[in-house]
OpenMM code with the backbone's topology and positions (N, CA, C; nanometers):
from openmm import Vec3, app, unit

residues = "UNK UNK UNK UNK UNK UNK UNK UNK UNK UNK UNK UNK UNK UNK UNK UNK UNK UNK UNK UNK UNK UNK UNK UNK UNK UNK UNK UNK UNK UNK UNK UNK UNK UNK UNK UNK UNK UNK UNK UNK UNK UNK UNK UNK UNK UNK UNK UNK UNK UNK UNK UNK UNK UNK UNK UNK UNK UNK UNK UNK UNK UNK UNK UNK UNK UNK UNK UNK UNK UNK UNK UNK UNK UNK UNK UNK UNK UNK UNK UNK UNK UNK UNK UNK UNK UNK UNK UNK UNK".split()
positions = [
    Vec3(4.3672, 2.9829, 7.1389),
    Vec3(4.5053, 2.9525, 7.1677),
    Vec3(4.5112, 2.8246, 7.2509),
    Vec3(4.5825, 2.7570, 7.1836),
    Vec3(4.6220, 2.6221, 7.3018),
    Vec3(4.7012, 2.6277, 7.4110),
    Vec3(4.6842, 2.5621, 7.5173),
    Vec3(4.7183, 2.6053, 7.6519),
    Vec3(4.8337, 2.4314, 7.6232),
    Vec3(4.9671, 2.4262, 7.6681),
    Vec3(5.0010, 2.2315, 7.6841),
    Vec3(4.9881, 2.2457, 7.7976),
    Vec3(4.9997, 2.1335, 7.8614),
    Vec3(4.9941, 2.0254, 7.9312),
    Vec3(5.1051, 2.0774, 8.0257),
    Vec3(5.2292, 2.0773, 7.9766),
    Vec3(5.3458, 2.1496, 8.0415),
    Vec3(5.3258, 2.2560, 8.1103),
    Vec3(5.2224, 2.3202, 8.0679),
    Vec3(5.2187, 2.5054, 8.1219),
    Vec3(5.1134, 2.5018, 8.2105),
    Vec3(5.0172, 2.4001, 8.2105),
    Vec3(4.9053, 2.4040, 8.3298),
    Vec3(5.0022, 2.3209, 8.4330),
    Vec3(5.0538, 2.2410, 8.4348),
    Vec3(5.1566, 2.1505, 8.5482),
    Vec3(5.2480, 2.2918, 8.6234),
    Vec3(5.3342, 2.3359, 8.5547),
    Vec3(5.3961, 2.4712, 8.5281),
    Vec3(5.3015, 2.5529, 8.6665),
    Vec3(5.1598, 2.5618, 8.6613),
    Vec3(5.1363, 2.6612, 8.7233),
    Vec3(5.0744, 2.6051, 8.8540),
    Vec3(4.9491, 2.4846, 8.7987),
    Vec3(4.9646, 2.4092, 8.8888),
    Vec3(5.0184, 2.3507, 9.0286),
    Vec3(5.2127, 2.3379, 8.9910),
    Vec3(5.3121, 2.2951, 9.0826),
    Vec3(5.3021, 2.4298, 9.1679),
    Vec3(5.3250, 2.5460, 9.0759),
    Vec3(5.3527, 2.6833, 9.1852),
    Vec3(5.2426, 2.7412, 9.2933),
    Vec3(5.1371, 2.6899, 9.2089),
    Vec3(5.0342, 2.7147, 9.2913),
    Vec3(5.0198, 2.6362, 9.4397),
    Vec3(5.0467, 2.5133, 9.4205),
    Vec3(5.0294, 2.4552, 9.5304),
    Vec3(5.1718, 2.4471, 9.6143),
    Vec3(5.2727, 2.4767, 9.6120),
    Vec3(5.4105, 2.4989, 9.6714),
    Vec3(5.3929, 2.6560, 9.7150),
    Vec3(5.2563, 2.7066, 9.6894),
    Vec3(5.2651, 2.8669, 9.7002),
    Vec3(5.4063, 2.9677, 9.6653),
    Vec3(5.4115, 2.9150, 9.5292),
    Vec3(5.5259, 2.9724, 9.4830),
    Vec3(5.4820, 3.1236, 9.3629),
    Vec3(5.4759, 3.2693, 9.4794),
    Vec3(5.4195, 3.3384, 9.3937),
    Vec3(5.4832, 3.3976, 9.3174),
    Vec3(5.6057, 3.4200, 9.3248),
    Vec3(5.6778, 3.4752, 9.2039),
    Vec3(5.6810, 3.4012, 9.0819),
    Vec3(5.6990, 3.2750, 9.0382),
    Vec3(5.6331, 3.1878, 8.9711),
    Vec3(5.5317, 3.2264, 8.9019),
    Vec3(5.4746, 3.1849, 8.9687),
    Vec3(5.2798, 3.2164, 8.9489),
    Vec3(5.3174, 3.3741, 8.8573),
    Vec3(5.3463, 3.4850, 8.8983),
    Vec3(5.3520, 3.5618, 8.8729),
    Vec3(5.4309, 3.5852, 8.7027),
    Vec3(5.5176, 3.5431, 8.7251),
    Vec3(5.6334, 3.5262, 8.5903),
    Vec3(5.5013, 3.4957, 8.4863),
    Vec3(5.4438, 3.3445, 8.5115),
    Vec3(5.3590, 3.3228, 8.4168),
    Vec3(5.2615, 3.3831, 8.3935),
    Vec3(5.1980, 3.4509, 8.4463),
    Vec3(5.1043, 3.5166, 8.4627),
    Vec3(5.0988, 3.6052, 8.3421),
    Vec3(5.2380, 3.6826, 8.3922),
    Vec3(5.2653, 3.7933, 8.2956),
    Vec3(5.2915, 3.7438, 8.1457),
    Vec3(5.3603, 3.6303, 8.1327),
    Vec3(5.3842, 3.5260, 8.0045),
    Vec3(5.2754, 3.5444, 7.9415),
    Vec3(5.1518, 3.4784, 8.0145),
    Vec3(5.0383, 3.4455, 7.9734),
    Vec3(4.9608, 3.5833, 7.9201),
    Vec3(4.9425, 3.7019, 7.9724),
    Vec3(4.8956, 3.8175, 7.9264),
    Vec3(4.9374, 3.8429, 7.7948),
    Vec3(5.1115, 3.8978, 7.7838),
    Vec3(5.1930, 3.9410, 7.7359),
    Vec3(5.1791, 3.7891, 7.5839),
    Vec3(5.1161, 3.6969, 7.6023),
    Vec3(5.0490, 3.5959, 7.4942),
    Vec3(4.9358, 3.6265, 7.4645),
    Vec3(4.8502, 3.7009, 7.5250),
    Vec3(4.6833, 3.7080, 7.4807),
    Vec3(4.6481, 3.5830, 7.4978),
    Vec3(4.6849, 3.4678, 7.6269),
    Vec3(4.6301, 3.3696, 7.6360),
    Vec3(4.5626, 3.3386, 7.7699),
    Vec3(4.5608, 3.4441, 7.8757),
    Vec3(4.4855, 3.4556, 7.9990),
    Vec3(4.3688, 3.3514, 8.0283),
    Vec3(4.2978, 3.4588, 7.8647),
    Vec3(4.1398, 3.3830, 7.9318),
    Vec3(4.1689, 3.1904, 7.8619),
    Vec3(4.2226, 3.1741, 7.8013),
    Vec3(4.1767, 3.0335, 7.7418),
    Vec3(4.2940, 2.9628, 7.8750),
    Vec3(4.3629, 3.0360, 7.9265),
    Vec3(4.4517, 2.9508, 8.0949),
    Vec3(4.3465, 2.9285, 8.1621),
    Vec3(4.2718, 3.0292, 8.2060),
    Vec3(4.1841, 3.0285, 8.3030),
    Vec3(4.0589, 2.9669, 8.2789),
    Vec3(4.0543, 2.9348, 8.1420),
    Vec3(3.9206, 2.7753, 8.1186),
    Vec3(3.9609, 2.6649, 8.1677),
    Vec3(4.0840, 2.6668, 8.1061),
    Vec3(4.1423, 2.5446, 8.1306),
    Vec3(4.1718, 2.4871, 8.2275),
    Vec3(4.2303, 2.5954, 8.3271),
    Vec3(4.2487, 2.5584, 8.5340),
    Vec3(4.0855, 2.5299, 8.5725),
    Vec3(3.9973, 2.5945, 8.5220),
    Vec3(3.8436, 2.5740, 8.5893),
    Vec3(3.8068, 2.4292, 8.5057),
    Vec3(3.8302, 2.4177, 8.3942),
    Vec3(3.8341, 2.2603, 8.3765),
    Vec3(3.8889, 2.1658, 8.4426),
    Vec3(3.9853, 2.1499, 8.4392),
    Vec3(4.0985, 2.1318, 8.5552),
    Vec3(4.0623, 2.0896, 8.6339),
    Vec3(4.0267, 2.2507, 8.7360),
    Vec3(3.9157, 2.2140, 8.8924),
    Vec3(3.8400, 2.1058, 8.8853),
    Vec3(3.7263, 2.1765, 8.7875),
    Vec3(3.6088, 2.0362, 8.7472),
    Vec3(3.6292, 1.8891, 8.7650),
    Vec3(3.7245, 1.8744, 8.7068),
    Vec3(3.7814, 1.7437, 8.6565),
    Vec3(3.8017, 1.6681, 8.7906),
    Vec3(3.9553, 1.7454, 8.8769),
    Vec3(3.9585, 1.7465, 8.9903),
    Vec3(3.8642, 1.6946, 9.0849),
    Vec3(3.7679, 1.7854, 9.1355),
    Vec3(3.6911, 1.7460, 9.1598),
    Vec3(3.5544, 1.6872, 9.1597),
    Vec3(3.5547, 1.6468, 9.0412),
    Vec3(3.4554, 1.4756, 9.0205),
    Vec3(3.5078, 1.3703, 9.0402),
    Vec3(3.7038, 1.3713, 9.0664),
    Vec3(3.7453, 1.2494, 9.0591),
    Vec3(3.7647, 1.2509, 9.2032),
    Vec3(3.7712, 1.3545, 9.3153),
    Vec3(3.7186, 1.3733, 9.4537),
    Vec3(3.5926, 1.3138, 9.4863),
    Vec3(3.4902, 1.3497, 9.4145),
    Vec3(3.3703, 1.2658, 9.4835),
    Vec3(3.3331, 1.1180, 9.4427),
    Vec3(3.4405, 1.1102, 9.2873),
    Vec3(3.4460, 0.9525, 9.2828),
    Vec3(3.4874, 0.8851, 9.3847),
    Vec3(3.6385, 0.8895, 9.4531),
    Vec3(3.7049, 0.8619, 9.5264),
    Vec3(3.6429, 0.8636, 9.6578),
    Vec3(3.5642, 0.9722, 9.6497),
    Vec3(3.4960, 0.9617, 9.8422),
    Vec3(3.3482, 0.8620, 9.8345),
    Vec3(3.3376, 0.8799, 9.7142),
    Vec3(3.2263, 0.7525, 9.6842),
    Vec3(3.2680, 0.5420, 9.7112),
    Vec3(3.3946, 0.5881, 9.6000),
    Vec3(3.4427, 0.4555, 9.6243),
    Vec3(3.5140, 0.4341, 9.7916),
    Vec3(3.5575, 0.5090, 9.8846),
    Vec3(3.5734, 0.4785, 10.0036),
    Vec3(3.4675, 0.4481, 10.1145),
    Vec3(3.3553, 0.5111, 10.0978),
    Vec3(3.2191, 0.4704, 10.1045),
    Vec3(3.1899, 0.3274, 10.1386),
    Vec3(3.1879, 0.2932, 9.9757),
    Vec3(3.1172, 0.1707, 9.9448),
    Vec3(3.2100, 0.0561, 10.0414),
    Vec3(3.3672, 0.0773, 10.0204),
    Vec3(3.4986, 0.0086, 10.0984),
    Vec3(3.4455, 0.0063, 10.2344),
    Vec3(3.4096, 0.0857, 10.3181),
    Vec3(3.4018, 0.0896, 10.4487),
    Vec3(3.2739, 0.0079, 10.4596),
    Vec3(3.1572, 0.0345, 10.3898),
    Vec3(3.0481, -0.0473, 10.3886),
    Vec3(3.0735, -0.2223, 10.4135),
    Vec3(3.1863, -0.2197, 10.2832),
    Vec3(3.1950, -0.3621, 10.2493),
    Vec3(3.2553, -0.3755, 10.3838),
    Vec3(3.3745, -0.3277, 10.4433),
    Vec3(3.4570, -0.3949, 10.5083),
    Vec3(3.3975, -0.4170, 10.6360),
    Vec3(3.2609, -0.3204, 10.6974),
    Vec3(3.1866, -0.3654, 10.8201),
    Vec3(3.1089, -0.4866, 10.7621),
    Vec3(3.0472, -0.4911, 10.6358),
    Vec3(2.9595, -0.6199, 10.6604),
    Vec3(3.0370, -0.7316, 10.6841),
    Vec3(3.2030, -0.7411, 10.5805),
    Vec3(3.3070, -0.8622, 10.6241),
    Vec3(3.3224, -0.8628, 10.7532),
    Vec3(3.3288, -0.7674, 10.8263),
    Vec3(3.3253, -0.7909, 10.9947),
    Vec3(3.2372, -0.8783, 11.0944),
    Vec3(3.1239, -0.8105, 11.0191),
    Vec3(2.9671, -0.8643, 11.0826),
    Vec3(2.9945, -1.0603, 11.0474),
    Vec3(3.0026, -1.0732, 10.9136),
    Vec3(2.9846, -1.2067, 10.8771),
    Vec3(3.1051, -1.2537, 10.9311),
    Vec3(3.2130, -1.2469, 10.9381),
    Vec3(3.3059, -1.2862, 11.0332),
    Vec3(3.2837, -1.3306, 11.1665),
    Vec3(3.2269, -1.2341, 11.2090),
    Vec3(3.1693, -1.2678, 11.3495),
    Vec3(3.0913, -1.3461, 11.3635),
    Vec3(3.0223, -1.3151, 11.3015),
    Vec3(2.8942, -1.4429, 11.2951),
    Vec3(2.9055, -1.5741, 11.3111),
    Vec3(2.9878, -1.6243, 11.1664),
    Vec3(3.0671, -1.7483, 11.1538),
    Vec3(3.1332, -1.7976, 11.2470),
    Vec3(3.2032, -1.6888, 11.3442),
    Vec3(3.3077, -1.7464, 11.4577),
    Vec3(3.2078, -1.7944, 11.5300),
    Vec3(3.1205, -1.7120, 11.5760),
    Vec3(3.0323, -1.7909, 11.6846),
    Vec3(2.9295, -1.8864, 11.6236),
    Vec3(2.8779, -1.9072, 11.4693),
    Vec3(2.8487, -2.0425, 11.4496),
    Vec3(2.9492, -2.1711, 11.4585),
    Vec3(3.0814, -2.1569, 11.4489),
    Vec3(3.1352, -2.2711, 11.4547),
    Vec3(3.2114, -2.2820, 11.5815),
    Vec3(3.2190, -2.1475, 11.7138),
    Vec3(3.2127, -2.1660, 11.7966),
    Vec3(3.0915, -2.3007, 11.8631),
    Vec3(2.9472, -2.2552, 11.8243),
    Vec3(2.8485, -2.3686, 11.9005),
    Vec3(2.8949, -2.4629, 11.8530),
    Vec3(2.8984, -2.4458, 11.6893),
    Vec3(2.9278, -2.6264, 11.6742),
    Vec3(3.0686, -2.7171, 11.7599),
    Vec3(3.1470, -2.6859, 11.7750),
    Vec3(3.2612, -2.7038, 11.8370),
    Vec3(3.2495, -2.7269, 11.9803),
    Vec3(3.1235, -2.6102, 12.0700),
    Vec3(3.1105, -2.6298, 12.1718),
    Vec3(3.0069, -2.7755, 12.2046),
    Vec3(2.9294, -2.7615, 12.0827),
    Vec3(2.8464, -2.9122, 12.0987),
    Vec3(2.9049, -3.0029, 12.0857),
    Vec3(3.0492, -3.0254, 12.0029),
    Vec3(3.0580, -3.1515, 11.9805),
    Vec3(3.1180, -3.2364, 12.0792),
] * unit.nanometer
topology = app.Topology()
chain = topology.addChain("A")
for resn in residues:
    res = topology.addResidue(resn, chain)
    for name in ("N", "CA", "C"):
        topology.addAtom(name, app.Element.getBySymbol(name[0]), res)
């Protein structure tokens, strides 16, 4: 049975607004369809998905913070090379 797009958002939204009567309505939808188990692949896909694009994201903030101390470092640096030069001239 195909699960749309509409009906995982659908549960999705309630879930996270902790909206259990909601949750519940569908729930029963979903039984009362014989489509339970192919919902519940689909939210654990979902999850999955979810979170790989979590550890992408904490990956790519990573690398950002990396970059943005070395732009610091070389910043600094530079100030006080053209600090001496300035002070020599």
């Amino acid at each position: 049975m195909t699960i749309t797009e509409m009906h995982l958002q659908r549960l999705v939204a309630a879930g996270m607004a902790g909206d259990y009567e909601t949750l519940e309505q569908l729930r029963r939808e979903d039984v009362a369809a014989g489509r339970l188990p192919d919902v519940v692949a689909a939210l654990e896909e979902r999850r999955d998905d979810l979170r790989w694009q979590m550890q992408m994201g904490e990956a790519f903030v990573d690398v950002i913070t990396r970059d943005l101390a070395a732009a610091r470092f070389d910043a600094l640096r530079h100030s006080r090379s053209v600090e001496r030069l300035l002070g020599d001239g």
